[in-house]
Rosetta silent file (secondary structure, phi, psi, omega in degrees, C-alpha in Angstrom):
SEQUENCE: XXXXXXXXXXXXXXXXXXXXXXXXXXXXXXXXXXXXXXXXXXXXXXXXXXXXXXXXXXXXXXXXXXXXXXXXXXXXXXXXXXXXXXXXXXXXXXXXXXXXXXXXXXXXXXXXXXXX
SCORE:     score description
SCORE:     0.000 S_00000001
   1 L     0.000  142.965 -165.715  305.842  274.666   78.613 S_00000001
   2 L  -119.248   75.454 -151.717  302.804  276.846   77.404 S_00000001
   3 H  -103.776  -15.089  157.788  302.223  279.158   80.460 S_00000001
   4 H   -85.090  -21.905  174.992  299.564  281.819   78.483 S_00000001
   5 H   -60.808  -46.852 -174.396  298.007  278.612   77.389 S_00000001
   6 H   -57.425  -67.272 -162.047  297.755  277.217   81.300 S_00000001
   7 H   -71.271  -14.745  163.697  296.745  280.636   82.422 S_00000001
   8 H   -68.513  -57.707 -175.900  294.062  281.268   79.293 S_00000001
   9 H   -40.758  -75.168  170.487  292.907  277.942   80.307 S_00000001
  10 H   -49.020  -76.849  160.831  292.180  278.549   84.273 S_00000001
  11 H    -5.436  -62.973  168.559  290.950  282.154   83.070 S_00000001
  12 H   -87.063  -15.906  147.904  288.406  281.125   81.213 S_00000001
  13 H   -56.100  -58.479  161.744  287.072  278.206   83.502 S_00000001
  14 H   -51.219  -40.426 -179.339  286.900  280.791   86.206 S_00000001
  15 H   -58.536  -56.534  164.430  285.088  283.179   84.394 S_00000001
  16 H   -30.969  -62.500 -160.310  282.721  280.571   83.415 S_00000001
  17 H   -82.619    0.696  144.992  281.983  279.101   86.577 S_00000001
  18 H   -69.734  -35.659  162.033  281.534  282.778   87.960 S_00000001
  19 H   -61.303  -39.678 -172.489  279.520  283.630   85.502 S_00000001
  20 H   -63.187  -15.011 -167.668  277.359  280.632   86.188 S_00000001
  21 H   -91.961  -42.141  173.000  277.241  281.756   89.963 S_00000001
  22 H   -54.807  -39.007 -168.046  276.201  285.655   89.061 S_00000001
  23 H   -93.124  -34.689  174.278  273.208  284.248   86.946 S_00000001
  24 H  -123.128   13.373  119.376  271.821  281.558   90.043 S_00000001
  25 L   -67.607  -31.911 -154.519  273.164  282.851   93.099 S_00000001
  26 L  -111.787   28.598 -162.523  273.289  286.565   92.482 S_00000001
  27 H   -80.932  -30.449  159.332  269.737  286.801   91.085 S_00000001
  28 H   -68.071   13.810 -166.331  268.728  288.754   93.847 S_00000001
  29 H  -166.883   72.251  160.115  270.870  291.413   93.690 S_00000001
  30 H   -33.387  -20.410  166.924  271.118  292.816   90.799 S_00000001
  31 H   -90.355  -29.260 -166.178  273.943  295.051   91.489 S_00000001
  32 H   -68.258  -75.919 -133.130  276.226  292.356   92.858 S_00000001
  33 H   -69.432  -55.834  178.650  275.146  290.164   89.482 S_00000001
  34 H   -81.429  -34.109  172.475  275.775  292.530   87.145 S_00000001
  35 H   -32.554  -85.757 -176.485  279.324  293.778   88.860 S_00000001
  36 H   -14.004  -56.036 -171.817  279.819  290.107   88.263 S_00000001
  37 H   -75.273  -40.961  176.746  279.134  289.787   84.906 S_00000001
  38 H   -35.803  -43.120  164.080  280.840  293.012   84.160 S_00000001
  39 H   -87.065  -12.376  156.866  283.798  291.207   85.045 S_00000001
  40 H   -84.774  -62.277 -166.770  283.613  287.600   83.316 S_00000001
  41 H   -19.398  -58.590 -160.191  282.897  289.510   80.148 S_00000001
  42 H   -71.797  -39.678 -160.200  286.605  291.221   80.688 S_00000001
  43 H   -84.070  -26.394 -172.678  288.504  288.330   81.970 S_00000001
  44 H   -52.943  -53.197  177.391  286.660  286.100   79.226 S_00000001
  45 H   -69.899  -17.123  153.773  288.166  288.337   76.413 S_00000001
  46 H   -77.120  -20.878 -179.300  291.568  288.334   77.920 S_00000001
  47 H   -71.691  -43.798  178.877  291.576  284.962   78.337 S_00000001
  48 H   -66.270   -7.739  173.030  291.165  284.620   74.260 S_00000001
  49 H  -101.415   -8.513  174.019  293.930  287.347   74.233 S_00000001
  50 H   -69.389  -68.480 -157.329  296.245  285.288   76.363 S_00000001
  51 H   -67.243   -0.342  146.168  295.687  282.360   73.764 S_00000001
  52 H   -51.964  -76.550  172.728  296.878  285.076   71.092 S_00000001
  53 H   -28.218  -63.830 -161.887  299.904  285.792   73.277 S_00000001
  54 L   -60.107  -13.077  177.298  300.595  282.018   73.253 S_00000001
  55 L   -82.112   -1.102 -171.154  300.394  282.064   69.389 S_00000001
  56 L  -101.475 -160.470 -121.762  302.870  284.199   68.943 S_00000001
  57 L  -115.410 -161.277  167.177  306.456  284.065   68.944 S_00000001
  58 L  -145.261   61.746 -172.646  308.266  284.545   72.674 S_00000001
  59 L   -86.212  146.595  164.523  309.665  288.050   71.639 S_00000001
  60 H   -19.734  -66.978 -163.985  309.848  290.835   74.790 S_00000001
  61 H   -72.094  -33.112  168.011  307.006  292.566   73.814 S_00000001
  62 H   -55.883  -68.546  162.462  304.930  289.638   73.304 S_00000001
  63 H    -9.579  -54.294  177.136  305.957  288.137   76.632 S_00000001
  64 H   -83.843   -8.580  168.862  304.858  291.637   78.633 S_00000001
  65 H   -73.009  -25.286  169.766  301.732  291.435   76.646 S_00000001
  66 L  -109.112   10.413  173.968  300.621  288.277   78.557 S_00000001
  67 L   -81.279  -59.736 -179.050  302.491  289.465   81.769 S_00000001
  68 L   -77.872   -3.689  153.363  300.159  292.881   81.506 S_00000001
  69 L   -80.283   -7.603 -179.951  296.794  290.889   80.411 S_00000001
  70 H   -88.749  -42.167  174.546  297.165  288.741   83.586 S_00000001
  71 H   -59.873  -12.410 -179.668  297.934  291.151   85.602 S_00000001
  72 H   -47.539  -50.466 -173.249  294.680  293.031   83.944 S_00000001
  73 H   -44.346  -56.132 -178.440  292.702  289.812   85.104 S_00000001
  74 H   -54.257  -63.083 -179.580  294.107  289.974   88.904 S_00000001
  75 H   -69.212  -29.463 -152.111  293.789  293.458   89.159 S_00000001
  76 H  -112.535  -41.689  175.432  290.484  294.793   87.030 S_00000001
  77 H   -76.095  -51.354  169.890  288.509  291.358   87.222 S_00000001
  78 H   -57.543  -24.819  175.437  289.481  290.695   90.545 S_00000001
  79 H   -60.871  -69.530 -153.619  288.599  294.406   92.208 S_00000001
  80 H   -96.034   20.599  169.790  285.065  293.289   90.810 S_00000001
  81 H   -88.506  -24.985  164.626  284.896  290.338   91.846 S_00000001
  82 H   -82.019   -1.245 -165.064  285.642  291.506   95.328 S_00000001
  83 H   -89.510  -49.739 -159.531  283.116  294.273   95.266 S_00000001
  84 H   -91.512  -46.184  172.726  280.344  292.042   93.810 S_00000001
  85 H   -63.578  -49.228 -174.322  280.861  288.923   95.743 S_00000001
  86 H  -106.920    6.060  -80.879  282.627  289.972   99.078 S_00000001
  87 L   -48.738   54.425 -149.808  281.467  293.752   99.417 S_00000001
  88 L  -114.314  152.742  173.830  285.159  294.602   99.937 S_00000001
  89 L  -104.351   79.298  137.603  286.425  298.295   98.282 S_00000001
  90 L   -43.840  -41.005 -129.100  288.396  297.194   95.696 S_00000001
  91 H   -59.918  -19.417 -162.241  287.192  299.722   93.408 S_00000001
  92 H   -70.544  -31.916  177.830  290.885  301.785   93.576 S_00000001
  93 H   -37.353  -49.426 -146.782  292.282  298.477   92.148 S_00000001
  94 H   -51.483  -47.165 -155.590  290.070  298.113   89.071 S_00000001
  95 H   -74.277  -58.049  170.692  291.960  301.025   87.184 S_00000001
  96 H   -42.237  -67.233  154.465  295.548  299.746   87.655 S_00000001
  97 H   -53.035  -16.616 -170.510  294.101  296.880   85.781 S_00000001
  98 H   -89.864  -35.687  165.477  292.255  298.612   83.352 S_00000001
  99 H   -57.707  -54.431  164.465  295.765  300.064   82.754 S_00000001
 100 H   -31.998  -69.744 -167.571  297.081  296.640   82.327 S_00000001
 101 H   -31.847  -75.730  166.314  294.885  295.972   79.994 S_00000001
 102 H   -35.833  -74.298 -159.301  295.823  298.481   77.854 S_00000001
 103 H   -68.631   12.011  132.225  299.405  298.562   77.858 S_00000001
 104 H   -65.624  -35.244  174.236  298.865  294.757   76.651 S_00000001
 105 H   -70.481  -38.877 -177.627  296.981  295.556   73.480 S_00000001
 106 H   -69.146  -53.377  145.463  299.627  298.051   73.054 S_00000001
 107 H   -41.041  -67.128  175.181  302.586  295.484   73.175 S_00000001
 108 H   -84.170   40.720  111.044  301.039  293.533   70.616 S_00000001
 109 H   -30.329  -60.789  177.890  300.733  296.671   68.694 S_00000001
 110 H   -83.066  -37.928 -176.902  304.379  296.868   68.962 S_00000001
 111 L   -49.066  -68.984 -160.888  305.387  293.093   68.367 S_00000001
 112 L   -39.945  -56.780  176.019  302.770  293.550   65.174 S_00000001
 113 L  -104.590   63.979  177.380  305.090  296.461   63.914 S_00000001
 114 L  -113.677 -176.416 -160.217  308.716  295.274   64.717 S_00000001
 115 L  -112.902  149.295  174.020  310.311  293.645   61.791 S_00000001
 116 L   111.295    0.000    0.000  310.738  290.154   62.296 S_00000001
């Protein structure tokens, strides 16, 4: 079982077909639309960092690297997906993900310099 693969997959099919909804649904409301996009953009590029994650090895740090890019997605994509779609205040979320985010690129920082 390939479970950054699964979840890279579904990740970037959402993003798509969100993006596709922000560009013909959301044209009238430019704030909503871009919130929107603002948020495929991010989950797009995590989804290609998930399919990193899946290339690698299934060492600790790798492992929390696709634990903290999903949760990035849930938390940092999802806050603006509730903001821009649902008007809902998310916004305290978005950072907790944005946080994610990070401390995933920094795991495979550390996987990159462990020996092995």
């Amino acid at each position: 079982m390939r479970p950054w693969l699964g979840i890279a997959g579904l990740s970037g099919a959402i993003a798509v077909a969100l993006g596709a909804y922000a560009a013909h649904a959301l044209a009238d409301d430019p704030t909503a639309a871009a919130t929107l996009d603002k948020a495929v953009r991010w989950q797009l590029a995590h989804a290609l960092a998930l399919l990193a994650v899946d290339r690698l090895d299934s060492s600790l740090p790798a492992r929390l690297a696709g634990v903290a890019f999903t949760l990035g997605i849930v938390l940092f994509c999802g806050a603006l997906y509730g903001i821009a779609l649902f008007g809902l205040p998310t916004a305290p979320l978005a950072p907790f993900g944005g946080s994610a985010f990070i401390a995933g690129w920094l795991l495979l920082a550390l996987r990159g310099f462990m020996r092995g």
